[in-house]
C-alpha positions as CSV (number, residue, x, y, z in Angstrom):
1,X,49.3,-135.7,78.7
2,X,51.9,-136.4,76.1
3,X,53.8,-139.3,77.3
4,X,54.1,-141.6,73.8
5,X,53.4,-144.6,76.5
6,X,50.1,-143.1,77.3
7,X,48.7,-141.2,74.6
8,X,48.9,-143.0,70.9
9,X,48.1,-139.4,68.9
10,X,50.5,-139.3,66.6
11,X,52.9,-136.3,67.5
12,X,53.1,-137.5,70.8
13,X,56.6,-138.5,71.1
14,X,57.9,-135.6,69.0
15,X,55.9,-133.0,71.5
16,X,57.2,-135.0,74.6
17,X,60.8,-134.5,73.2
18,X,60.0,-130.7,72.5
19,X,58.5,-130.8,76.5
20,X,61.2,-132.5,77.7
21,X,64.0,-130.0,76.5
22,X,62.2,-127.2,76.8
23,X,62.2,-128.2,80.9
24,X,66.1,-129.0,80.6
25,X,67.2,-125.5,79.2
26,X,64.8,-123.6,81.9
27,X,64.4,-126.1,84.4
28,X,68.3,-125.1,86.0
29,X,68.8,-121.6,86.8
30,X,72.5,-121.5,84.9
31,X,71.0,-123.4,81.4
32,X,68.0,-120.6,81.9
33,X,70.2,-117.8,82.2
34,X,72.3,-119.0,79.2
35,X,69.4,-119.4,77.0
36,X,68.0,-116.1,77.6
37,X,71.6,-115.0,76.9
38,X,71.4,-116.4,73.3
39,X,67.8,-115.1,73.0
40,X,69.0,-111.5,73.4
41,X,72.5,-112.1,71.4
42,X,70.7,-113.6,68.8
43,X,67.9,-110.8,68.8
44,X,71.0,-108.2,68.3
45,X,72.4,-109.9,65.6
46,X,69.0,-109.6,63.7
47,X,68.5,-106.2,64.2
48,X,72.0,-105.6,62.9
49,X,71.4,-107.7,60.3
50,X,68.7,-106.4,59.2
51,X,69.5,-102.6,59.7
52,X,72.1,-103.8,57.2
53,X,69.7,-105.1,54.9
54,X,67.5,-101.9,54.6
55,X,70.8,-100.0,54.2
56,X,71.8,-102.5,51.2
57,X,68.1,-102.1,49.6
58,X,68.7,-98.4,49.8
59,X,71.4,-98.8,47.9
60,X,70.2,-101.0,45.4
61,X,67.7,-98.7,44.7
62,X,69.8,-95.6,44.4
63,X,72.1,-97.3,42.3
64,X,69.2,-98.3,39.9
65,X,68.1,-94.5,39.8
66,X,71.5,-93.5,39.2
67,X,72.2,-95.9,36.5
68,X,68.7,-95.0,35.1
69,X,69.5,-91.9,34.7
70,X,73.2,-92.5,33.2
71,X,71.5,-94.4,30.7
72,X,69.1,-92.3,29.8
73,X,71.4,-89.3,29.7
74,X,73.4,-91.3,27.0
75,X,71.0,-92.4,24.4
76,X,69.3,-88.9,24.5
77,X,71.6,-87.6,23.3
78,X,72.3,-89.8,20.2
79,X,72.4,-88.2,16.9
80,X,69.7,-89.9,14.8
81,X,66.9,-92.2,15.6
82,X,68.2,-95.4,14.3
83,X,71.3,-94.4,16.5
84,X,68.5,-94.1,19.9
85,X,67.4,-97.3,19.0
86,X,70.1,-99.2,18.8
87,X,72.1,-97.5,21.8
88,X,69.0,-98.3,23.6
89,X,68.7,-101.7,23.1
90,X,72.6,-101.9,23.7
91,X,72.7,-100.4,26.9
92,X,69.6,-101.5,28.0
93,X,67.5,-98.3,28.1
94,X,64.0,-98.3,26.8
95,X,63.2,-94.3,26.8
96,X,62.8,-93.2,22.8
């Protein structure tokens, strides 16, 4: 029972609430069929969504590889060692 008039537990009247429009979407056939609508719809759109994501983190990290490696291709190949040092610090590579 979680009718705020007969049960004083607080959280009550918000779970009544919750009750109440939970029975209103599934309640009527047409508001049930509309919800599960959204349900699915919405499901899609996070499996696209996060497809996406794992394609953008794949990316990230091939990018950081790549650049890695630009970086390091660069400042190996500098003349002296003060030279390695400082194009190291400037381009942001750490390999001596």
């Amino acid at each position: 029972m979680v009718h705020p008039d007969k049960n004083l537990v607080p959280g009550a009247e918000e779970a009544f609430k919750i009750l109440a429009r939970a029975f209103e979407l599934l309640g009527e056939p047409a508001k049930r069929q509309e919800y599960h609508q959204k349900l699915i719809e919405a499901h899609t759109k996070e499996q696209v969504y996060g497809e996406i994501g794992k394609l953008l983190e794949q990316l990230r990290k091939k990018m950081e590889i790549a650049t890695g490696s630009i970086r390091s291709d660069i400042c190996s190949r500098a003349a002296s060692a003060d030279f390695k040092i400082i194009c190291n610090i400037l381009i942001g590579c750490f390999i001596l």
